[in-house]
C-alpha positions in Angstrom: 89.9 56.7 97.5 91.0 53.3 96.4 94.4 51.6 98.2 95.5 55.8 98.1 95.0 55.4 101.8 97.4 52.6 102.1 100.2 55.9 101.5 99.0 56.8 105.2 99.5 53.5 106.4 95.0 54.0 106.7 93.4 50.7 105.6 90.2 51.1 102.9 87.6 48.9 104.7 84.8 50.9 102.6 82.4 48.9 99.5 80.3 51.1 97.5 77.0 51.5 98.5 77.8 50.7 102.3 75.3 51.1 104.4 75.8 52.0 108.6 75.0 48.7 108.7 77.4 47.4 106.7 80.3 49.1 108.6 79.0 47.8 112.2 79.4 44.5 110.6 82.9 45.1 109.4 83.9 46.8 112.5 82.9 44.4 115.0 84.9 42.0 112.6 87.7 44.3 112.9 87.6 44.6 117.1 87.1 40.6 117.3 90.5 40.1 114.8 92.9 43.2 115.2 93.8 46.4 117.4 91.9 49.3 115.8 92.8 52.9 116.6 91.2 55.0 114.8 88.0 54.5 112.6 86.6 57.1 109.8 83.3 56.5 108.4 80.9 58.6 106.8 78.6 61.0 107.9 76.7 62.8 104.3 73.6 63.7 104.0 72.0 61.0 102.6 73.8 58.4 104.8 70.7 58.1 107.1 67.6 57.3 104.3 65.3 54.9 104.3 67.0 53.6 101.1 70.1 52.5 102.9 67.6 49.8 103.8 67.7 48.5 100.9 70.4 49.6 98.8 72.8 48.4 100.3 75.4 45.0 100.5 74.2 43.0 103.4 74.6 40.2 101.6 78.2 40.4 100.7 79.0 41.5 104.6 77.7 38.8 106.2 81.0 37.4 105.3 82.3 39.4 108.4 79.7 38.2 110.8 79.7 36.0 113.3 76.4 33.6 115.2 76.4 36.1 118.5 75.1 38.7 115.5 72.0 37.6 114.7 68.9 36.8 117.1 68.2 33.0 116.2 70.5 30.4 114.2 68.2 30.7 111.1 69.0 34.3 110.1 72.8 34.0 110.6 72.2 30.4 108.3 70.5 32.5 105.6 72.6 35.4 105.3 75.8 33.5 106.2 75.1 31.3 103.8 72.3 30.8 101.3 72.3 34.4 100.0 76.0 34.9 100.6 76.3 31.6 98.1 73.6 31.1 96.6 73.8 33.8 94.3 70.8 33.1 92.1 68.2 32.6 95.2 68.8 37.0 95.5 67.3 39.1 92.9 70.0 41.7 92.8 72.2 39.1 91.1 70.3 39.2 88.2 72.0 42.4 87.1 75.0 41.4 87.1 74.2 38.0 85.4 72.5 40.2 82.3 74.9 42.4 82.5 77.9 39.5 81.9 75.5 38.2 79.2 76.0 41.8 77.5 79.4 42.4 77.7 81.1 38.7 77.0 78.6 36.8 74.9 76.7 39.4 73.3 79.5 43.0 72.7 78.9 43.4 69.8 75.3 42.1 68.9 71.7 44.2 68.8 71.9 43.1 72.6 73.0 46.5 73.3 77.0 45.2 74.1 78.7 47.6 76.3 77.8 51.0 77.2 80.0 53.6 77.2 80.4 55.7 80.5 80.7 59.4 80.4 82.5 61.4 83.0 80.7 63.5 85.0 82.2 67.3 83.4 81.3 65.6 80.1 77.7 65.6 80.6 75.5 68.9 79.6 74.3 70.9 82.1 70.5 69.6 81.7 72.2 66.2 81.4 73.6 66.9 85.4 70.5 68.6 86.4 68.5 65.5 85.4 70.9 62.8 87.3 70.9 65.5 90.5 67.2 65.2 91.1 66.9 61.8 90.3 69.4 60.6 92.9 68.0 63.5 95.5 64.5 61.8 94.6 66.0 58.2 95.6 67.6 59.5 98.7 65.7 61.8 100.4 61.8 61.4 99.0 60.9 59.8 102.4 60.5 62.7 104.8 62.1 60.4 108.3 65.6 59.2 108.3 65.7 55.5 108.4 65.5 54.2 112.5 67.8 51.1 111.6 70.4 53.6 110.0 70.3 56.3 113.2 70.3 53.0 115.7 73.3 51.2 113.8 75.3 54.6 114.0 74.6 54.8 117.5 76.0 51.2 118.0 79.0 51.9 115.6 79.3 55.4 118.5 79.2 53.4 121.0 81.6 50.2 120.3 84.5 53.1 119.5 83.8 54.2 122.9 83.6 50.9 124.9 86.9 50.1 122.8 88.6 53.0 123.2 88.7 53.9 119.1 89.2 57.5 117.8 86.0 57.9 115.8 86.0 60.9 113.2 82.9 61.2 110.8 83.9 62.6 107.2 82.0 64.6 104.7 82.8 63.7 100.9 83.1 65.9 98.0 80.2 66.8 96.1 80.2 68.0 92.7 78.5 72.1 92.5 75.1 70.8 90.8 74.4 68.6 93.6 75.0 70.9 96.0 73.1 73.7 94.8 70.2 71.4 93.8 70.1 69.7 97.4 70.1 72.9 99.1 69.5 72.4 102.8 68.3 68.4 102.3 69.8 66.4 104.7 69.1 63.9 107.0 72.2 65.3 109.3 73.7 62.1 110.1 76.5 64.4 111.5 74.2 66.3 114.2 74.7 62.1 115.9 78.5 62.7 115.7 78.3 66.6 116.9 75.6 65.4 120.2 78.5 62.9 120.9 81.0 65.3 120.7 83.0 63.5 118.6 85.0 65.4 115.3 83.6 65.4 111.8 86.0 66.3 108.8 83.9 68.6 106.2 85.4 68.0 102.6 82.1 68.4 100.8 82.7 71.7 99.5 86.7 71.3 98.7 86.2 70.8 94.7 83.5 72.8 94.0 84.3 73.4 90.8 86.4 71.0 90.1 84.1 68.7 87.2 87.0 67.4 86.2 87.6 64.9 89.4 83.7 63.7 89.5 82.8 60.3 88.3 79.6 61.2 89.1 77.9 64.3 90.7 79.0 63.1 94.8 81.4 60.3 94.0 85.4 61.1 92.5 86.9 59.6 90.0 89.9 57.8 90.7 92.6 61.2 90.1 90.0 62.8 92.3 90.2 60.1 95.2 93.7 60.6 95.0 93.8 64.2 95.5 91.2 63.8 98.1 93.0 61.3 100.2 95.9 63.6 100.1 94.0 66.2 101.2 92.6 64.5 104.0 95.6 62.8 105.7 97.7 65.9 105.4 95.2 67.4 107.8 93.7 64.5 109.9 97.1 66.3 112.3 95.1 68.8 113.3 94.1 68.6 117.0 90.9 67.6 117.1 90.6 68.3 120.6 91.1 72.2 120.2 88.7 72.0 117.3 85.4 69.3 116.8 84.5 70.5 113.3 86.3 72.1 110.6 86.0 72.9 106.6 89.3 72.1 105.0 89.7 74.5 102.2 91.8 74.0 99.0 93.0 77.0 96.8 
């Protein structure tokens, strides 16, 4: 959704490939510097896999940590510090080193330069099928949702509460390949939200067959994380109190 949010006066805290862990770090960063009043965060089907373990940006967060995080001195000093700035001791790094290598030294050599990136509607229909199980391979191969994942969300659950933050969980827009090739794989990260009787938002649905907005098959493009922010803040009115969960349809 980019700064669309900011229209709302709703702050984007989010970083691709956020993990639950991720946003308890940024919220207890937000609760030790600022009044918060409401918080939405994420609560898809994948959201809980073992490969949030790992794919993930704990080494960028730390930034928003604090010593009282961590259980001895030497994990806050090596997150904190030697991963957060020294990039080349973390192998993840090395991508985006080869990658620079490609696209400023070497754009136009036999290196390979710059690949092009197709939009999602673009792609055949084999060509989607072929991303779809891959990432449904990556996410939900494991059979258990990850225990750090489910036990961060219940901390995340439980800060709102001790701080008296409005917590809504949101579902995001999926393209129709994924959905129809994921079926009825989840790792229900919302089934948390619903035993704490707390709201969830269900947009996964809303753009069907709307190609067109997908940058991928479950992430909008930028004209489709406008529309969707619209969408969304034009109905986060609704009183949540008369109803938990709710679809939001668009014609």
């Amino acid at each position: 959704m980019g700064d669309y949010t900011e229209n709302y006066l709703v702050h984007n805290f989010s970083g691709q490939s956020d993990s639950y862990l991720e946003m308890e770090r940024k919220l207890n960063f937000l609760i030790r510097n600022t009044p918060v009043k409401k918080v939405i965060i994420s609560v898809d089907d994948h959201t809980l896999s073992p490969t949030r373990e790992s794919q993930n940006n704990l080494d960028r967060s730390s930034y928003y940590t604090v010593r009282k995080d961590y259980p001895n001195f030497w994990h806050y000093f090596r997150d904190k510090y030697l991963n957060y700035y020294c990039v080349f001791l973390n192998d993840r790094y090395s991508l985006i080193i080869k990658n620079f290598i490609q696209k400023e030294l070497f754009a136009f050599s036999k290196w390979g330069g710059v690949r092009s990136k197709t939009s999602w509607e673009k792609l055949s229909l084999d060509e989607q099928h072929q991303k779809t199980k891959e990432r449904i391979r990556n996410y939900f191969q494991p059979e258990n949702p990850s225990g750090k994942m489910s036990d961060s969300l219940k901390r995340i659950i439980a800060l709102c509460k001790s701080h008296k933050i409005e917590l809504v969980g949101l579902r995001f827009s999926l393209s129709r390949t994924y959905v129809d090739i994921l079926d009825e794989e989840s790792f229900n990260a919302d089934s948390i939200f619903k035993a704490n009787h707390l709201p969830i938002i269900d947009m996964d649905s809303i753009y069907l067959e709307q190609d067109s907005l997908f940058r991928d098959l479950d992430h909008l493009d930028r004209k489709g994380g406008e529309k969707f922010a619209n969408v969304l803040f034009d109905n986060l009115s609704i009183d949540f109190q008369k109803q938990q969960n709710y679809s939001i349809q668009v014609n």
